[in-house]
N, C-alpha and C positions, 0 to 999 in steps of 0.2 A: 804465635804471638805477633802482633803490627807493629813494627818500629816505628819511630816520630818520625815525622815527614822529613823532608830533605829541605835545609831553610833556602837551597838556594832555587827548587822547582816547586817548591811546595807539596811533590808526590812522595810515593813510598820509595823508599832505596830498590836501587835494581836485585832482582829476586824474588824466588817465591815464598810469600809467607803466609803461612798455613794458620788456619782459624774458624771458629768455632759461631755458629750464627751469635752466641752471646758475645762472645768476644767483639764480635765485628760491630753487635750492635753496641757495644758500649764506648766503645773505641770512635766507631763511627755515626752515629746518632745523636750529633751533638746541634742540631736545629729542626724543627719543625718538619720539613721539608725530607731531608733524611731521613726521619722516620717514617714518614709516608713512602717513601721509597725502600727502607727496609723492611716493610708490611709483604709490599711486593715481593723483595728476595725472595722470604721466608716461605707464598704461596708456590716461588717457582723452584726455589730447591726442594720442597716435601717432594713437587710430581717427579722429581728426576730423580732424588733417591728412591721414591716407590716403583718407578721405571726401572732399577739395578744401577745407575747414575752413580758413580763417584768423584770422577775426576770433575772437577765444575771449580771454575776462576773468574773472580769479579776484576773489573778496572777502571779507568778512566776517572774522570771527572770524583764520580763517586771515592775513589782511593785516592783526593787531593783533600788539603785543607780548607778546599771551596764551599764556603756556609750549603749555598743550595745550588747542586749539580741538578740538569737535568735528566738524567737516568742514569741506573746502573746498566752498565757495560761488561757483557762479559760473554764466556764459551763456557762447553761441554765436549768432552772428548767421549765417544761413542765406543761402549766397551764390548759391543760385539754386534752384528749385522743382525740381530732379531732386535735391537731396541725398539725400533720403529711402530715394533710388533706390542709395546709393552707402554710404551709412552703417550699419552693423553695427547692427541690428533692437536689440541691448541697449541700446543708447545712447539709445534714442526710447522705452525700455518704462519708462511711467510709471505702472503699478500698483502698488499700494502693499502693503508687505507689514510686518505688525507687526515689530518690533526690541525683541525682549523686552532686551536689556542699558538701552534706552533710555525701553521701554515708551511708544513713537511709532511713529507709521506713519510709512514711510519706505521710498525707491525703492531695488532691487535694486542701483543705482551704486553708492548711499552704505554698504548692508549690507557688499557686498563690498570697496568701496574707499575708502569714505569721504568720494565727493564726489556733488555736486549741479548740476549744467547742465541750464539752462534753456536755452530756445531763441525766440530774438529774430527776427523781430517774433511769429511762432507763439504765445507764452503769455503772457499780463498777467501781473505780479505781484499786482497789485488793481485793480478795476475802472476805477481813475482812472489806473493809474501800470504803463509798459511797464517791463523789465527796464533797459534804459540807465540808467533814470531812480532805479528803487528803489535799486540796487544804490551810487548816488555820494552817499548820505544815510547817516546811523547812524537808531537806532532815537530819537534825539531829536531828529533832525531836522538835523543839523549836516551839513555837506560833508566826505567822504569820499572818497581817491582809491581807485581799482580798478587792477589790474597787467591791462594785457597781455600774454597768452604769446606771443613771438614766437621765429620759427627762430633758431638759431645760423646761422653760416657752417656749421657740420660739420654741420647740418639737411638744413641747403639745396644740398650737396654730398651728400649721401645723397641725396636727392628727384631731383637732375638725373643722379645713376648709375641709380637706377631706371627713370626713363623712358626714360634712353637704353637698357637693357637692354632695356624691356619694347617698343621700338621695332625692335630688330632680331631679335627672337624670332620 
């Protein structure tokens, strides 16, 4: 569940709060703009649960009261050293390509969909500070919660028809 924002940051209370793409979209899909950026989630969390993908955390801007964020913000914690092996080559291509609407460099996710995943333990944020860590801070320094995406029932009822199909194929 998402708790209401914090009135005095306007983000989520520090912690992590666990959620459901429905939830998140109803919770958080409350302008135009949003929802075009939860289009995106949606395309970047199917590839990373189809990868074996679970642990996966949205933030920033997008988990504030802010009408229109410019992306969603977020990580993926790498659940074993063959993902690389498993997961769709665009999701890991981190060359940077100018965003003239933005006039920043910025990865081909965020051009097309609007988002940013990082990959935990794989990328520092800053030399001092791994993604877990940047990500439950604001930029002043305050405690920040972050949402995990988690399956629905109707996920995880999809995920166990597939494997049983792809088991008797």
């Amino acid at each position: 569940m998402i708790p209401p924002f914090d009135p005095e940051t306007g983000g989520l209370p520090a912690g992590d709060h666990r959620a459901t793409l429905e939830e998140i979209t109803k919770r958080l899909g409350f302008t135009p703009r949003r929802r075009w950026l939860l289009k995106g989630l949606r395309v970047a969390v199917a590839a990373f649960w189809a990868a074996g993908i679970e642990d996966i955390y949205i933030d920033g801007s997008f988990c504030t009261e802010k009408p229109d964020p410019g992306d969603i913000d977020g990580y993926w914690v790498e659940p074993d050293r063959d993902v690389y092996e498993r997961i769709e080559p665009y999701w890991i291509d981190f060359k940077l390509m100018l965003a003239a609407s933005v006039r920043r460099w910025k990865w081909r996710m965020w051009m097309d969909h609007g988002v940013e995943f990082f990959i935990h333990p794989a990328m520092d944020a800053t030399a001092e500070e791994k993604f877990p860590q940047f990500f439950r801070h604001d930029r002043e320094g305050r405690p920040r919660g972050v949402i995990q995406v988690i399956r629905s029932e109707r996920d995880d009822q999809e995920r166990r028809t597939k494997r049983t199909h792809s088991r008797s194929a």
